[in-house]
Biotite code that builds the C-alpha atoms (Angstrom):
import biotite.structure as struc

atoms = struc.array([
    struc.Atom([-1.814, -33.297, -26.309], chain_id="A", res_id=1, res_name="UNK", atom_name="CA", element="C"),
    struc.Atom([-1.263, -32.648, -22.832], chain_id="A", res_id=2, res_name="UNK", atom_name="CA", element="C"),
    struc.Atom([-3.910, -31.748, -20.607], chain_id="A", res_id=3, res_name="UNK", atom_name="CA", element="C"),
    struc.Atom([-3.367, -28.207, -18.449], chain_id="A", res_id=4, res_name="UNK", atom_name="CA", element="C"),
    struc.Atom([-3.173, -28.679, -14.824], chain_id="A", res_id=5, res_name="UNK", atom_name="CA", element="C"),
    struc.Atom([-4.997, -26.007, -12.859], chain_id="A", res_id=6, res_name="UNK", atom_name="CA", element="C"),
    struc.Atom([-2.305, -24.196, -10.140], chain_id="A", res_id=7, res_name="UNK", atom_name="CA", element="C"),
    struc.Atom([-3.953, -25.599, -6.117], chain_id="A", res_id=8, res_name="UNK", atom_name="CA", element="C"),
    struc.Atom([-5.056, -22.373, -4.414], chain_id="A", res_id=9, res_name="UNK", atom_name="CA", element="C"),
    struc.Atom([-4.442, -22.655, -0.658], chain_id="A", res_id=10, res_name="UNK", atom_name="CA", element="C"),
    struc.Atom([-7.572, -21.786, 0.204], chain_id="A", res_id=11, res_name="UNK", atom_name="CA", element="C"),
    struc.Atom([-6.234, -21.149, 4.212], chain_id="A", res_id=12, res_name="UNK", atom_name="CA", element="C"),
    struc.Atom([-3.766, -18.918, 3.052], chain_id="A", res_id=13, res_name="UNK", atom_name="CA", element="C"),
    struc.Atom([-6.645, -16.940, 0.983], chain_id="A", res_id=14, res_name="UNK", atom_name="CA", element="C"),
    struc.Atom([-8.872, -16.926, 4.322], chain_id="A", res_id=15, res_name="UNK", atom_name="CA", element="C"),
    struc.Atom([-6.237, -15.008, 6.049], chain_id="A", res_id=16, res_name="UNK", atom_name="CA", element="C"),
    struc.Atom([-5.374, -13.075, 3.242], chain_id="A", res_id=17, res_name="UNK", atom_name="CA", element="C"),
    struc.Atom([-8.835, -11.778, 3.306], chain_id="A", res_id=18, res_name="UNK", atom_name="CA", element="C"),
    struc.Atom([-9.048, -11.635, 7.122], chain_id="A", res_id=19, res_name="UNK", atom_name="CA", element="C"),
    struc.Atom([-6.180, -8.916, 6.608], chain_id="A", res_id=20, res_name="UNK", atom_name="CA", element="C"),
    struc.Atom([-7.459, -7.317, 4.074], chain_id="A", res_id=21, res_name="UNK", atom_name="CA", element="C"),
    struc.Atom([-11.160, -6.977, 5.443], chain_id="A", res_id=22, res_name="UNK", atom_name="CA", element="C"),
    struc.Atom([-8.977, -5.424, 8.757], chain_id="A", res_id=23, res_name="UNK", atom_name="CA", element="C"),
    struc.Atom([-7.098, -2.685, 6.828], chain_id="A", res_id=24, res_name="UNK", atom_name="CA", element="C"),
    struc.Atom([-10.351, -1.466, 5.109], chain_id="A", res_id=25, res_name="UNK", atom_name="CA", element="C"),
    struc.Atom([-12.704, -1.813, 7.907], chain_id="A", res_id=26, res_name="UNK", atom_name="CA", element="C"),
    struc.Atom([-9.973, 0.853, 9.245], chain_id="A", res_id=27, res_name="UNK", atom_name="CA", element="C"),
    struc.Atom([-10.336, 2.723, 6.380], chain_id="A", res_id=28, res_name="UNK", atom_name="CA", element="C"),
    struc.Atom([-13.990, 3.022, 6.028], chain_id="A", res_id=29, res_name="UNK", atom_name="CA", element="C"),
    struc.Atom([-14.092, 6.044, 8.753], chain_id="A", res_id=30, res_name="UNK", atom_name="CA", element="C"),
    struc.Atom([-14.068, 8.873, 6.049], chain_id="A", res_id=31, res_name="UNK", atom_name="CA", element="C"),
    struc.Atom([-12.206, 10.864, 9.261], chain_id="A", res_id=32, res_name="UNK", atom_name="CA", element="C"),
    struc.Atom([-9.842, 8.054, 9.729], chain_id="A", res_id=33, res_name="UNK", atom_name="CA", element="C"),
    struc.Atom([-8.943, 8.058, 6.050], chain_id="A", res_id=34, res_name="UNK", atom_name="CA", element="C"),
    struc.Atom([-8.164, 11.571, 5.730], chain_id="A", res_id=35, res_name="UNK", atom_name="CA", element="C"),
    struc.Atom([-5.547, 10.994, 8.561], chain_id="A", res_id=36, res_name="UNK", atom_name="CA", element="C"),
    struc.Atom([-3.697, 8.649, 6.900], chain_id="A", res_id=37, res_name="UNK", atom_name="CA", element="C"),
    struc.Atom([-4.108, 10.794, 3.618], chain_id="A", res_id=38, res_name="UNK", atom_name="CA", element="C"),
    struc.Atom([-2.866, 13.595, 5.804], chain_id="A", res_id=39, res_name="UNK", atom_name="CA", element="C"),
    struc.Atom([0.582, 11.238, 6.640], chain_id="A", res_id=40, res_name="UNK", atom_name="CA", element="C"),
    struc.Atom([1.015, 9.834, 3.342], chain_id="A", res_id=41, res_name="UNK", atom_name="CA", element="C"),
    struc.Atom([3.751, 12.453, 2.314], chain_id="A", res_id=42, res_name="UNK", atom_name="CA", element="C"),
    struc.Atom([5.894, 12.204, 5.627], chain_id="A", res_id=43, res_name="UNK", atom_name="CA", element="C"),
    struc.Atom([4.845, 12.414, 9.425], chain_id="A", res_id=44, res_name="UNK", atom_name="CA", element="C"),
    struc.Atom([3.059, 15.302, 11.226], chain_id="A", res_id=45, res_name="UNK", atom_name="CA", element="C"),
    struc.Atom([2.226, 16.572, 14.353], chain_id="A", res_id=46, res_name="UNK", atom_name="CA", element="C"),
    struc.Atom([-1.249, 16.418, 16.514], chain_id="A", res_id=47, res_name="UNK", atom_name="CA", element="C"),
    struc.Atom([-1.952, 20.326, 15.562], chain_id="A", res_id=48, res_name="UNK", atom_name="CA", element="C"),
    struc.Atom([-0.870, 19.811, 11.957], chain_id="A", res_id=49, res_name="UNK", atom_name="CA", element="C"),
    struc.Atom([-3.510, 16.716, 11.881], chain_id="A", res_id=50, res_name="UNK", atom_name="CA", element="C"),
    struc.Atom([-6.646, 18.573, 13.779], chain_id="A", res_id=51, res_name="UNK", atom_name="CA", element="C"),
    struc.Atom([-6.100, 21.377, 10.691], chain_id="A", res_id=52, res_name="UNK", atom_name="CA", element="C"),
    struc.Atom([-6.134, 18.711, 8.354], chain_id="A", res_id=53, res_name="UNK", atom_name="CA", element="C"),
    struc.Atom([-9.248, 17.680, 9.408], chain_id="A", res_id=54, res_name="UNK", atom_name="CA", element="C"),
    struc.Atom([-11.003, 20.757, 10.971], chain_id="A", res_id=55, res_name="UNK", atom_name="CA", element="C"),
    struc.Atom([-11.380, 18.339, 14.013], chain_id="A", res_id=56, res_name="UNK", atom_name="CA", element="C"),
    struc.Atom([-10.691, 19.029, 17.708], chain_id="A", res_id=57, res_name="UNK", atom_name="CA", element="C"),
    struc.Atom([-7.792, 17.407, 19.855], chain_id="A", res_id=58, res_name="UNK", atom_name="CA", element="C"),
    struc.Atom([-9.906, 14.845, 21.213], chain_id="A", res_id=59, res_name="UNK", atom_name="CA", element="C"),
    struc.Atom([-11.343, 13.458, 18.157], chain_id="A", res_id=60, res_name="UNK", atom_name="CA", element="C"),
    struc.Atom([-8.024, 13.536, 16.384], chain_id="A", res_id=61, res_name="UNK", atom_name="CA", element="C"),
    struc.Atom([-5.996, 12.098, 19.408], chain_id="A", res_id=62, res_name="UNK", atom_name="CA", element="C"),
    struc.Atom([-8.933, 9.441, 19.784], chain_id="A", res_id=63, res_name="UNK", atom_name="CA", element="C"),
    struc.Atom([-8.744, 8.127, 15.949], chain_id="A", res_id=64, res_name="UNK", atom_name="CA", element="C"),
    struc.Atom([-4.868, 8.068, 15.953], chain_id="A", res_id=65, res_name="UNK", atom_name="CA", element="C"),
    struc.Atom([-5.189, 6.189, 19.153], chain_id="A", res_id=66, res_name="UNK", atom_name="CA", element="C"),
    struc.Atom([-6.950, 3.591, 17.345], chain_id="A", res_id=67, res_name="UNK", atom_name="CA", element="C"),
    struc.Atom([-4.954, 3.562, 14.130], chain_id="A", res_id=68, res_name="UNK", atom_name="CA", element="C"),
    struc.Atom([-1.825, 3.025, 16.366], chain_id="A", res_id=69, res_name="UNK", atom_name="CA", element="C"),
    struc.Atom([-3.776, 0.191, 17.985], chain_id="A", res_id=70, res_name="UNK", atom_name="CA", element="C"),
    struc.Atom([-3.669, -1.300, 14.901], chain_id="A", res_id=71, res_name="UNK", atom_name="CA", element="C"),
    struc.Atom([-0.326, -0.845, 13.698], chain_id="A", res_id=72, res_name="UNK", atom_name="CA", element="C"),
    struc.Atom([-1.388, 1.567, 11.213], chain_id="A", res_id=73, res_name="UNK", atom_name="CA", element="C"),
    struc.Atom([0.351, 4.322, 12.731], chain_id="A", res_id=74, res_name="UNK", atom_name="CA", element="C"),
    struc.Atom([3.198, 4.808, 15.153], chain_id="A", res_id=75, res_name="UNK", atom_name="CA", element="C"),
    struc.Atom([4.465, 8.429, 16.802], chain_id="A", res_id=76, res_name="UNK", atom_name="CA", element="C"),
    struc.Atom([7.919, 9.367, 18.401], chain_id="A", res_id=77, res_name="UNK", atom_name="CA", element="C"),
    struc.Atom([7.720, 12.192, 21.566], chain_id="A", res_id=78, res_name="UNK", atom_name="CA", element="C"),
    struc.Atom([9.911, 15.185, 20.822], chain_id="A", res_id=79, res_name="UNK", atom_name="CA", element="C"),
    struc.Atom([9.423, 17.087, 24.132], chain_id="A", res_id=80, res_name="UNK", atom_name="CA", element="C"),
    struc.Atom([5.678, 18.181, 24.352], chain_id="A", res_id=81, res_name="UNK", atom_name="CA", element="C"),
    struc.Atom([5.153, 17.877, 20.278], chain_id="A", res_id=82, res_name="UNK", atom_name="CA", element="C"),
    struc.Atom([3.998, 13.793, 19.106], chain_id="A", res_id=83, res_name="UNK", atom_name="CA", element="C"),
    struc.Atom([4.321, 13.025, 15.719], chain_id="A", res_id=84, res_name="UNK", atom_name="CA", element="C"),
    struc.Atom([3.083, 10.379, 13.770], chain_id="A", res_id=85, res_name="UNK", atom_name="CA", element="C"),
    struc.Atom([3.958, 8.478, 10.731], chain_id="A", res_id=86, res_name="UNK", atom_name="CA", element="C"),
    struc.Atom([2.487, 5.833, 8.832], chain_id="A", res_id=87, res_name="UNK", atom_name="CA", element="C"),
    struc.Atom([3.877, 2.280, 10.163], chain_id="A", res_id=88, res_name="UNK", atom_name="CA", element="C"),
    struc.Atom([2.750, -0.689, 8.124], chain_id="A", res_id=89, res_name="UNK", atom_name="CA", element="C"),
    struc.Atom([3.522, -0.513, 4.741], chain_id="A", res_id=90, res_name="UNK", atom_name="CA", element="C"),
    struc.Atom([0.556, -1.979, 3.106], chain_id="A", res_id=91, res_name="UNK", atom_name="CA", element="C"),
    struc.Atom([-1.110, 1.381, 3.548], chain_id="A", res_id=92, res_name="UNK", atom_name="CA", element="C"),
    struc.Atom([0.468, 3.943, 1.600], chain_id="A", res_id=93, res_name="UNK", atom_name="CA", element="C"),
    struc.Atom([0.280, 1.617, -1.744], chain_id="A", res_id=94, res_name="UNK", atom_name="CA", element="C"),
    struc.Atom([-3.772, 1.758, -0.690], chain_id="A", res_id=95, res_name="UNK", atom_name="CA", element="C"),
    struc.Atom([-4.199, 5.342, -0.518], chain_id="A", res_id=96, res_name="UNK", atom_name="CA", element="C"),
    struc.Atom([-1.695, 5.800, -3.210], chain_id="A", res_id=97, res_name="UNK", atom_name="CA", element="C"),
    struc.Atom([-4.510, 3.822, -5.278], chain_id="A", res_id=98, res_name="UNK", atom_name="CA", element="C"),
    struc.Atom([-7.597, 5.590, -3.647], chain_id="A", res_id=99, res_name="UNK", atom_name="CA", element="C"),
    struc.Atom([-5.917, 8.464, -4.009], chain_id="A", res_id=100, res_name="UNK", atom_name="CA", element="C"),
    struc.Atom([-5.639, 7.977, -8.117], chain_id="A", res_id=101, res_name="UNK", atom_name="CA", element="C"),
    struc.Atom([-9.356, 6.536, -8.572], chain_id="A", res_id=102, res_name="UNK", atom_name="CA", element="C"),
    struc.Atom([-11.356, 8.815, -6.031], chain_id="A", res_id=103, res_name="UNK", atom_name="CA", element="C"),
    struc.Atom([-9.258, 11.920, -6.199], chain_id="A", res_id=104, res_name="UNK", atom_name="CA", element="C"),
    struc.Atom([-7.586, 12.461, -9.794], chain_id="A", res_id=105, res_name="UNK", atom_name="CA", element="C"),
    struc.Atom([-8.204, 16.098, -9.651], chain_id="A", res_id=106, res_name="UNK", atom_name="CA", element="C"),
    struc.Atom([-7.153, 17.366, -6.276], chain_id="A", res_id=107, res_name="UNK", atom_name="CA", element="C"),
    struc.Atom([-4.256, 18.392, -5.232], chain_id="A", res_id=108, res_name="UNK", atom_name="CA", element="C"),
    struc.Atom([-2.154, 16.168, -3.220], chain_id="A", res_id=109, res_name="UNK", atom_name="CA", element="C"),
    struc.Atom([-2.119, 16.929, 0.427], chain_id="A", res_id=110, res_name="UNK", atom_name="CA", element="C"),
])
């Protein structure tokens, strides 16, 4: 009989793993913040399109996509006076995909 041999967890590799992982959802936990990045899941959007999304002004919009690009969440492209934004890393549409199926099952998709 052979004995089983237990697979060696890199325990650094699982710090950082977590590190990242603890990052994306410390982003996430801003209920406002998460309903942006709902808002982008289907395809990108401009500023106006976003502050309807969220009943939220300019400011508050603009300042919480500031910080989501900061993070690499989010990018935007210029098009004349119109900015529209996308989702840029791709760890976070799987994420909401998931939220989306345990927290909203019967809503419709935005």
């Amino acid at each position: 009989m052979t004995a089983m041999t237990t697979p060696q967890v890199d325990m650094a590799a699982l710090d950082a793993a977590a590190g990242e992982a603890a990052d994306v959802l410390k982003a996430l936990s801003n209920p406002q913040r998460l309903r942006l990045l709902c808002a982008l899941l289907p395809g990108e959007r401009c500023v106006g399109d976003l502050e309807d999304a969220l009943g939220a002004s300019q400011s508050y919009v603009s300042g919480q996509l500031a910080r989501l690009r900061a993070e690499g969440f989010v990018a935007c492209d210029r098009d004349g006076r119109t900015i529209r934004y996308r989702l840029a890393d791709p760890r976070i549409g799987p994420i909401l995909e998931r939220l989306y199926e345990v927290f909203c099952p019967d809503v419709a998709p935005v």
